[in-house]
C-alpha positions as CSV (number, residue, x, y, z in Angstrom):
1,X,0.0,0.0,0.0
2,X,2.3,2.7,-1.5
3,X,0.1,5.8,-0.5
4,X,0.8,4.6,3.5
5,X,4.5,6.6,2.7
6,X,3.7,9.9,1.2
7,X,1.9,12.9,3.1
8,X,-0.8,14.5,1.5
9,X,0.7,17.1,-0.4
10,X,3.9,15.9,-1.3
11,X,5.1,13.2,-3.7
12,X,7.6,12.1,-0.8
13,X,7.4,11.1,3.0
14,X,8.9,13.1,6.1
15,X,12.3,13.2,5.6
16,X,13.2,10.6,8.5
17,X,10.8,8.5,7.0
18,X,12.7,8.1,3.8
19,X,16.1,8.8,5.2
20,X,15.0,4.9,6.5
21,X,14.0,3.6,3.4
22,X,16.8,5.0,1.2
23,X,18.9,3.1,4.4
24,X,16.9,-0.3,3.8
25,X,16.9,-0.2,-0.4
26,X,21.0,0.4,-0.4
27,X,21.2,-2.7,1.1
28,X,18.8,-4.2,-1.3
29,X,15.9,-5.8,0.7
30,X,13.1,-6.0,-0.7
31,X,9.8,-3.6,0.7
32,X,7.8,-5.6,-1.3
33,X,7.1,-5.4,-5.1
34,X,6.4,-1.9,-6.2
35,X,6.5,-0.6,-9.4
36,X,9.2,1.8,-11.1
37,X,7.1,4.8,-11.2
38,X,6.6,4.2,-7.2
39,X,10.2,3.7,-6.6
40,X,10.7,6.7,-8.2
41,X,8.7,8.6,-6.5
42,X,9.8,7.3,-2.9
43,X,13.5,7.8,-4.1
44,X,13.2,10.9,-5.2
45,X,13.6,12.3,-1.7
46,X,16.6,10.1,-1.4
47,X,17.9,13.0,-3.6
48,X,17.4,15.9,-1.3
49,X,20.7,17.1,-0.9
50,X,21.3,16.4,-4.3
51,X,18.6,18.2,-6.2
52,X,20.1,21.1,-4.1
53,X,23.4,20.7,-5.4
54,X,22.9,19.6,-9.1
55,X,19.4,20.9,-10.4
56,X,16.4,19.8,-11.7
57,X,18.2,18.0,-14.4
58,X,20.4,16.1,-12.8
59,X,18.0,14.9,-10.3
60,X,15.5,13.8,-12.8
61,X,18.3,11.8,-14.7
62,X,19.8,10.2,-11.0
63,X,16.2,9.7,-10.6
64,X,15.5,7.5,-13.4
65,X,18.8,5.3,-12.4
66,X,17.9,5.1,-8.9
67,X,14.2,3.7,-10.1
68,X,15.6,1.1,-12.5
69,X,18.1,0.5,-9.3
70,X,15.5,0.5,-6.4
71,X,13.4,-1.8,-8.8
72,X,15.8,-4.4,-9.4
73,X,17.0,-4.6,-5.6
74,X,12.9,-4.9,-4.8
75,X,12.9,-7.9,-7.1
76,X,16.1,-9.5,-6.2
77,X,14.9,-9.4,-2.6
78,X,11.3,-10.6,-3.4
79,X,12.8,-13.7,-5.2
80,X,15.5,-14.5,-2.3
81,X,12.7,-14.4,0.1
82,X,10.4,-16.2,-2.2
83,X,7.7,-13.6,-2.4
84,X,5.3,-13.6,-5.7
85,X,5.3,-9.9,-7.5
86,X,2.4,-8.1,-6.5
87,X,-0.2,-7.4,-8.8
88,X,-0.9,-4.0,-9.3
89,X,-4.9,-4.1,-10.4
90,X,-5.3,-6.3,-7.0
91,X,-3.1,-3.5,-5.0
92,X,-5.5,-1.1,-6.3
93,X,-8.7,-2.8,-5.2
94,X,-6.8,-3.3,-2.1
95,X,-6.6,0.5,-1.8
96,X,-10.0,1.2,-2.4
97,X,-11.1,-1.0,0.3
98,X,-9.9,1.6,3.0
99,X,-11.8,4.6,3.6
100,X,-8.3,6.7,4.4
101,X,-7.4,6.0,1.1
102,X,-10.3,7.6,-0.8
103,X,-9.7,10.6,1.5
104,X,-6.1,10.6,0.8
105,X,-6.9,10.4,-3.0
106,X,-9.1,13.5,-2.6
107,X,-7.7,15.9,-0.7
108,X,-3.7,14.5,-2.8
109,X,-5.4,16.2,-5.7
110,X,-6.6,19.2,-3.7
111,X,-4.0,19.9,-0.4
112,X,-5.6,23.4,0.5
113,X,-8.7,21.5,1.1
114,X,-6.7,19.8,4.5
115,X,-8.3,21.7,7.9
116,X,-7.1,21.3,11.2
117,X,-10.3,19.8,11.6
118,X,-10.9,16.9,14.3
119,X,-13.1,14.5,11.8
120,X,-10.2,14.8,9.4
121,X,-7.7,13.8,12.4
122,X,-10.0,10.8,13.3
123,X,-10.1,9.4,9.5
124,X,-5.9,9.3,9.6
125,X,-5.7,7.7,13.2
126,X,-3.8,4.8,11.2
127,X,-1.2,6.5,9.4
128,X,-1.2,10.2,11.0
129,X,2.2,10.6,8.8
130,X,0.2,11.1,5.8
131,X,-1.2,14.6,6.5
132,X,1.1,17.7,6.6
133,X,4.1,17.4,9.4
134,X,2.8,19.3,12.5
135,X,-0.7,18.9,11.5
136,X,-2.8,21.5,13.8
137,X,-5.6,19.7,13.6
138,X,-4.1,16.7,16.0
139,X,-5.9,17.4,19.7
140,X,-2.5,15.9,21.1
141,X,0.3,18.2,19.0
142,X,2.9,19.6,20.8
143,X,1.6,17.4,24.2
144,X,5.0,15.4,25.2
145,X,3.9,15.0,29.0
146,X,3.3,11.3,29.9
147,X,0.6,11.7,31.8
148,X,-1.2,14.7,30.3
149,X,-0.8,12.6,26.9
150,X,-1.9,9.4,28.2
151,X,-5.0,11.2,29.5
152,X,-5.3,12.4,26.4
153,X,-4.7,9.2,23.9
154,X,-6.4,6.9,25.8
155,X,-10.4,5.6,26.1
156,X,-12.5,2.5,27.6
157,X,-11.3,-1.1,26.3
158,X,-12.4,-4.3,27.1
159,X,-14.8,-3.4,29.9
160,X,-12.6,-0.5,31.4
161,X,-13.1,2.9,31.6
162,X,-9.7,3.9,30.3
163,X,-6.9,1.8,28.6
164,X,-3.7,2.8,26.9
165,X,-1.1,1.0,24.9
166,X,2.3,2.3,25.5
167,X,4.8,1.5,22.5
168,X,8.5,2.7,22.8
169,X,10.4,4.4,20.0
170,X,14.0,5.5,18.9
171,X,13.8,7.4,15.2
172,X,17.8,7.2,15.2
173,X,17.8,3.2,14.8
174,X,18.4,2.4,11.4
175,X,15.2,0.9,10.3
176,X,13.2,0.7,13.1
177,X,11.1,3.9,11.6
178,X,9.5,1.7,8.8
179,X,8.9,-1.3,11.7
180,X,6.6,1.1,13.9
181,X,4.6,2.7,10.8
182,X,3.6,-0.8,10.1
183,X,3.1,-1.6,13.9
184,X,0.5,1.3,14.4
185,X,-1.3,1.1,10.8
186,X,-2.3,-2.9,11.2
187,X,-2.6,-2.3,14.6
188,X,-4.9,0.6,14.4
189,X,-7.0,-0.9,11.5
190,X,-6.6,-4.8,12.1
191,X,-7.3,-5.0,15.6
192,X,-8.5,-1.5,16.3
193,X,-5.9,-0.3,19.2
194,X,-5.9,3.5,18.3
195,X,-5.4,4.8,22.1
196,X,-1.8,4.4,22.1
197,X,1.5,6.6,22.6
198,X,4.9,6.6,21.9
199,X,7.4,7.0,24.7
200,X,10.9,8.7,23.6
201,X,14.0,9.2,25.1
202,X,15.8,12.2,22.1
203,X,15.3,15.4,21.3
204,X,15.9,14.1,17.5
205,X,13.1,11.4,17.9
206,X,10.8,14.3,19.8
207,X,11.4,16.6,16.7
208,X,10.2,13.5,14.2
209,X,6.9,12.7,16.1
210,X,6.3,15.9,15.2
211,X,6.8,15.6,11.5
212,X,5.1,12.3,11.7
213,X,1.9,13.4,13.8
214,X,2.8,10.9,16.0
215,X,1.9,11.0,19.5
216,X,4.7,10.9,21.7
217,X,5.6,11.3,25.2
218,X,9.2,12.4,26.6
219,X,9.9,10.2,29.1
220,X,13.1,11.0,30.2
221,X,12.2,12.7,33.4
222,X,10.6,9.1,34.4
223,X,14.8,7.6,34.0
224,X,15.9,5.7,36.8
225,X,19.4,7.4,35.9
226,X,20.8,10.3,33.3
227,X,21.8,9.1,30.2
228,X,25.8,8.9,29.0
229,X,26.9,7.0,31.3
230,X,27.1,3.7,28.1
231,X,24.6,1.6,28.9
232,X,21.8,3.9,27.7
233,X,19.5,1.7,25.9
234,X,19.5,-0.9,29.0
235,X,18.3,2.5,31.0
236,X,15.8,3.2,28.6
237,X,14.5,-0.3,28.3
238,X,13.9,-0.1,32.6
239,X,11.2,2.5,31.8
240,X,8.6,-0.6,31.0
241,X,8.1,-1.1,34.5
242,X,8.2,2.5,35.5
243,X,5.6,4.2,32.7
244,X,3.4,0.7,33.3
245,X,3.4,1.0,36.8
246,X,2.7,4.9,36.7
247,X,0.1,4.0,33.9
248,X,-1.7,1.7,36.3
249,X,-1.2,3.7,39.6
250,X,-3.8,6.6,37.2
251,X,-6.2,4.0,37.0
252,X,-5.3,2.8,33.0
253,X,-5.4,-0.4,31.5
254,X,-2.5,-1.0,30.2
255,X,-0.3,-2.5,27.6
256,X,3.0,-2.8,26.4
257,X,3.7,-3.3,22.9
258,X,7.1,-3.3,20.9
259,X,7.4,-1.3,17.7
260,X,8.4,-4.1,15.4
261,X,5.1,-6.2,14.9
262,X,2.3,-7.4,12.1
263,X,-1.0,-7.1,14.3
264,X,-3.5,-9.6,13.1
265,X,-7.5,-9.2,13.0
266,X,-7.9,-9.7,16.7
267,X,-9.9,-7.5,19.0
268,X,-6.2,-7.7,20.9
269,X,-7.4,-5.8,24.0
270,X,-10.5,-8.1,24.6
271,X,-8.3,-11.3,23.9
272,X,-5.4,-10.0,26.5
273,X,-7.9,-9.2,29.0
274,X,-9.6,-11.9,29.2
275,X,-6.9,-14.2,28.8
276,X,-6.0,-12.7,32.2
277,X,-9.6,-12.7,34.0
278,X,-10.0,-16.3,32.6
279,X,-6.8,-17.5,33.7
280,X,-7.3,-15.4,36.9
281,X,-3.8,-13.9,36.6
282,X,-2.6,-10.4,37.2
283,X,-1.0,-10.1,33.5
284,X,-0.6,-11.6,30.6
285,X,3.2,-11.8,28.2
286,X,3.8,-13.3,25.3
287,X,5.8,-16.2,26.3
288,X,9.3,-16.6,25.9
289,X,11.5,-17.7,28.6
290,X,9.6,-17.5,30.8
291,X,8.2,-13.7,29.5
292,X,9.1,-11.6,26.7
293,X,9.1,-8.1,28.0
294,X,8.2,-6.0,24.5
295,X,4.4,-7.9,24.6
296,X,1.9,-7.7,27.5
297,X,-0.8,-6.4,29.7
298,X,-1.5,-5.7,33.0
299,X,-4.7,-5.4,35.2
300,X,-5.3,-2.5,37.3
301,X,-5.5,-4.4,40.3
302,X,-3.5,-4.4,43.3
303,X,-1.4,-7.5,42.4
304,X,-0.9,-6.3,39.2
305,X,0.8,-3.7,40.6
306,X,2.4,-5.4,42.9
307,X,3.7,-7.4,39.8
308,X,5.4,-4.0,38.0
309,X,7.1,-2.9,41.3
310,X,8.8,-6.2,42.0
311,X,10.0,-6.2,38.8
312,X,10.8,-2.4,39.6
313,X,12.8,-3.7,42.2
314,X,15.0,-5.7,40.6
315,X,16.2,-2.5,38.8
316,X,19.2,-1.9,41.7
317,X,20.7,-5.1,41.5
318,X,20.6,-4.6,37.3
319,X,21.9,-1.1,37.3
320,X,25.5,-1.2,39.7
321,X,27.8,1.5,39.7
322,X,30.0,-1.0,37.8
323,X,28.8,-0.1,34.3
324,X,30.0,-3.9,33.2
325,X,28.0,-5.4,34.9
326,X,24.5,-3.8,33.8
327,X,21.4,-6.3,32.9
328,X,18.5,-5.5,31.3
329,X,15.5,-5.8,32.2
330,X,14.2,-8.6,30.6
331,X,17.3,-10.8,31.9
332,X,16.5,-9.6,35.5
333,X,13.4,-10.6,35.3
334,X,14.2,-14.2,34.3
335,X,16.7,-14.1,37.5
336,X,13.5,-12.8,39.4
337,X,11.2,-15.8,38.3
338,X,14.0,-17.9,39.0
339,X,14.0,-16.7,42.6
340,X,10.9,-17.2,43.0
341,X,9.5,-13.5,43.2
342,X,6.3,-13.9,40.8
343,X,4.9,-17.0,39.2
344,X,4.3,-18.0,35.3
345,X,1.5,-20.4,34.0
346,X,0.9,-21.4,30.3
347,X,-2.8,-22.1,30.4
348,X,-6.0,-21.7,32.7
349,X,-5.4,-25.0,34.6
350,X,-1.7,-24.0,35.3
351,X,-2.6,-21.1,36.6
352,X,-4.9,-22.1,38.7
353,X,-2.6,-24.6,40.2
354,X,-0.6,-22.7,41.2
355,X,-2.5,-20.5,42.6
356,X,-3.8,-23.5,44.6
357,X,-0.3,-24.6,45.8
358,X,1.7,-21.1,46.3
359,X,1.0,-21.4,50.1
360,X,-0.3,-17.9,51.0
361,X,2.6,-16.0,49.4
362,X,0.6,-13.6,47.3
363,X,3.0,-13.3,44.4
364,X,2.2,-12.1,41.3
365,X,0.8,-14.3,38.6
366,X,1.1,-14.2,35.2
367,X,-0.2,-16.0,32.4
368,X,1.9,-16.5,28.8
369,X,0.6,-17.0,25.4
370,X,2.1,-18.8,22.8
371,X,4.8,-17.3,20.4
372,X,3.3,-16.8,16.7
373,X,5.1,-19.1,15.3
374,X,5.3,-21.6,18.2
375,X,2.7,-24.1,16.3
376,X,4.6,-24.0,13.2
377,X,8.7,-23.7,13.6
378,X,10.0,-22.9,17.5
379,X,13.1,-22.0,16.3
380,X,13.2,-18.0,16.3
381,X,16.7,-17.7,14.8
382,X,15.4,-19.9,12.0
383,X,13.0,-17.4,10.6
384,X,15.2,-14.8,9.3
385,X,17.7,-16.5,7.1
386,X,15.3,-19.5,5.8
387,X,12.8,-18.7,3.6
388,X,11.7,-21.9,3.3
389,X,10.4,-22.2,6.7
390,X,6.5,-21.9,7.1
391,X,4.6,-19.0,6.4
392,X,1.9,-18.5,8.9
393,X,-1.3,-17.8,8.6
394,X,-2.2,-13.9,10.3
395,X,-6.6,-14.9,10.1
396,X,-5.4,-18.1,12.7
397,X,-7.1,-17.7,15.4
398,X,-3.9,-18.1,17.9
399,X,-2.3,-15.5,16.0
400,X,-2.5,-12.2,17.3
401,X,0.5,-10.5,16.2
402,X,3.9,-11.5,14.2
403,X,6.3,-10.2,17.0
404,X,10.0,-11.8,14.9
405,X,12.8,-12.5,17.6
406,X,15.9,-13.1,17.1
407,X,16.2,-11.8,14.1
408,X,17.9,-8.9,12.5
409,X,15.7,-5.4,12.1
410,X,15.9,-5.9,8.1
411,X,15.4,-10.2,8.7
412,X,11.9,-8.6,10.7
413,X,10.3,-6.7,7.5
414,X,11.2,-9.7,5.7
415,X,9.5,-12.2,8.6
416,X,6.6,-10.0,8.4
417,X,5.9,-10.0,4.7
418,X,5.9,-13.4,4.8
419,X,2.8,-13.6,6.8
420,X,1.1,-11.0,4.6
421,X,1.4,-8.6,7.5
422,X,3.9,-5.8,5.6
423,X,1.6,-3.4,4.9
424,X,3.5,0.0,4.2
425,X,4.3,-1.3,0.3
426,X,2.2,-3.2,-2.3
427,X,0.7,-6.6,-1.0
428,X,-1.5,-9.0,-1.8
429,X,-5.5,-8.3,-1.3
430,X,-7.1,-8.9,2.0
431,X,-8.7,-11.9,1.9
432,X,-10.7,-14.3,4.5
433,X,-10.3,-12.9,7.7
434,X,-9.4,-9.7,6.4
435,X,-12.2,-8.8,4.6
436,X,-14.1,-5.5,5.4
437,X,-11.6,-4.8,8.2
438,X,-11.1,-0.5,8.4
């Protein structure tokens, strides 16, 4: 779906937008299968600096060379990862199908026509990026406080007043850009999780959520340290437990989500809740060791609380003054379960067991779901390099999201697109379980 990476307006995307894909074609992996007037349109603004330096002229004749180029690197990558061209009549009908298309085609034609209007906000809640950088008509633009944001982003879910997906996000990271686009527009249309925010940790990432219209939150002043002292991104990563925590101490429902994922057709805050309530757990992770700490929910109940501060906790003993020995968090809290400080169960009757036979202790207990490709090949690391391995199927019902591990950032796009779940470049039509989905 080509249109998801131009803003109305412009024949090109914001400019850290295709700083990313310029980044991912050099190295020739393919986006999917787009066609040479497309790639010459993306890569035009590849070609910044050098319509600048060299004219009209010259760009238009590097421009042709970089579209035969970007072309023949989309279709070397599509045949090394065993994809089928896409067809261009099906993209189309494909296109159609979604209403922020045909108001994308309208007002492309006519930009003035684009108001800071709230309806017009609404009908771009999946791809924000597509109207004109610092759109007015956003009700959160310019809000960066976490909790004044949150109050603003979030609404009831799953039988709660208020909920709120919290989804981290570094714009420097070489491809991780195109990764979140395609996180928030199948997450957004597919399983219809629109009251989410960003949280950022750069003045640089700050300044592109802006451009973008994304909704993000500066959550430095929630560190548990200042940055600089070289273990910055282990910092950054302790924040889960802190922003969660905070989230839930307001009264939200809330999730964690990482940035690189493919979200299915699954109500997924109904599903994670009541995987929980069912299971009679305090949270729910996506399991993977025993937890994987980029994929879960908490209840706002005491014990669910009680689960984010001992994990909190552990955040001492991870962060010494000895900068060698730092651990994140997601390898103190495997220490954490290993000690004993909180309890995981892989289905109903597990938990329930345990909660029989944990003797009074009150720990936290938290229920995993299976991996997406648990059923089909357990071997994360497999995934990115074979392209023979399975491709799942995104309308199974055990499927919520493709969440690739393991895996290199370009391996993910790759893992993704497999599953049909690549959404930012031409694809195959919905179909089955995809039908009629907005």
């Amino acid at each position: 779906m080509a249109f998801l990476k131009r803003p109305i307006g412009s024949s090109a995307g914001p400019k850290v937008l295709w700083k990313a894909l310029c980044a991912v074609v050099a190295t020739g992996l393919a986006l999917g299968s787009l066609s040479p007037a497309r790639y010459r349109t993306q890569l035009l603004l590849c070609g910044d600096s050098l319509v600048a330096q060299n004219g009209p002229a010259a760009a238009a004749a590097a421009n042709d060379t970089a579209a035969q180029a970007g072309a023949a690197a989309a279709a070397a990558g599509s045949a090394a990862a065993g994809l089928q061209p896409a067809q261009q009549p099906a993209d189309a009908a494909r296109e159609a199908a979604d209403p922020m298309q045909e108001a994308y085609a309208r007002l492309q034609t006519a930009p003035a026509d684009v108001t800071p209007d709230a309806a017009l906000a609404a009908q771009f809640a999946a791809a924000p990026w597509l109207l004109p950088p610092n759109c007015t008509a956003l009700p959160y633009a310019g809000v960066h406080d976490f909790d004044a944001l949150m109050a603003l982003r979030a609404r009831p879910a799953a039988g709660y007043d208020k909920a709120i997906a919290l989804i981290p996000f570094d714009s420097d990271t070489q491809g991780r850009v195109l990764l979140l686009l395609n996180t928030i527009y199948t997450m957004v249309r597919f399983a219809g999780v629109d009251n989410f925010l960003l949280w950022v940790w750069t003045d640089n990432t700050l300044t592109d959520c802006a451009t973008m219209n994304l909704p993000c939150a500066d959550a430095r002043p929630h560190l548990l340290e200042p940055q600089g002292k070289g273990r910055d991104v282990k910092v950054v990563m302790w924040l889960k437990p802190v922003l969660m925590l905070r989230a839930l101490k307001a009264g939200y429902l809330s999730m964690m989500l990482d940035g690189d994922l493919g979200v299915s057709s699954k109500p997924l805050w109904d599903v994670l809740t009541q995987l929980a309530l069912r299971s009679e757990a305090d949270a729910v992770f996506q399991e993977e060791g025993p937890v994987n700490t980029g994929s879960f929910l908490v209840l706002t109940t005491p014990k669910g609380m009680q689960g984010m501060e001992m994990w909190l906790g552990g955040a001492a003993a991870a962060l010494p003054d000895d900068v060698s020995r730092t651990k994140s968090d997601q390898v103190r809290l495997i220490e954490l379960h290993e000690q004993g400080a909180f309890l995981a169960c892989c289905n109903a009757g597990d938990c329930r067991d345990k909660l029989a036979h944990q003797n009074g202790t009150g720990r936290p207990l938290w229920r995993t779901w299976n991996r997406w490709n648990k059923a089909i090949d357990d071997r994360d690391c497999r995934l990115g390099g074979d392209w023979h391995a399975a491709a799942v199927d995104p309308c199974d019902s055990t499927i919520l999201f493709v969440h690739p591990l393991c895996v290199s950032v370009g391996d993910k796009v790759g893992v993704i697109q497999r599953a049909g779940l690549w959404l930012l470049d031409s694809a195959k039509p919905p179909e089955g379980c995809w039908k009629g989905q907005r």
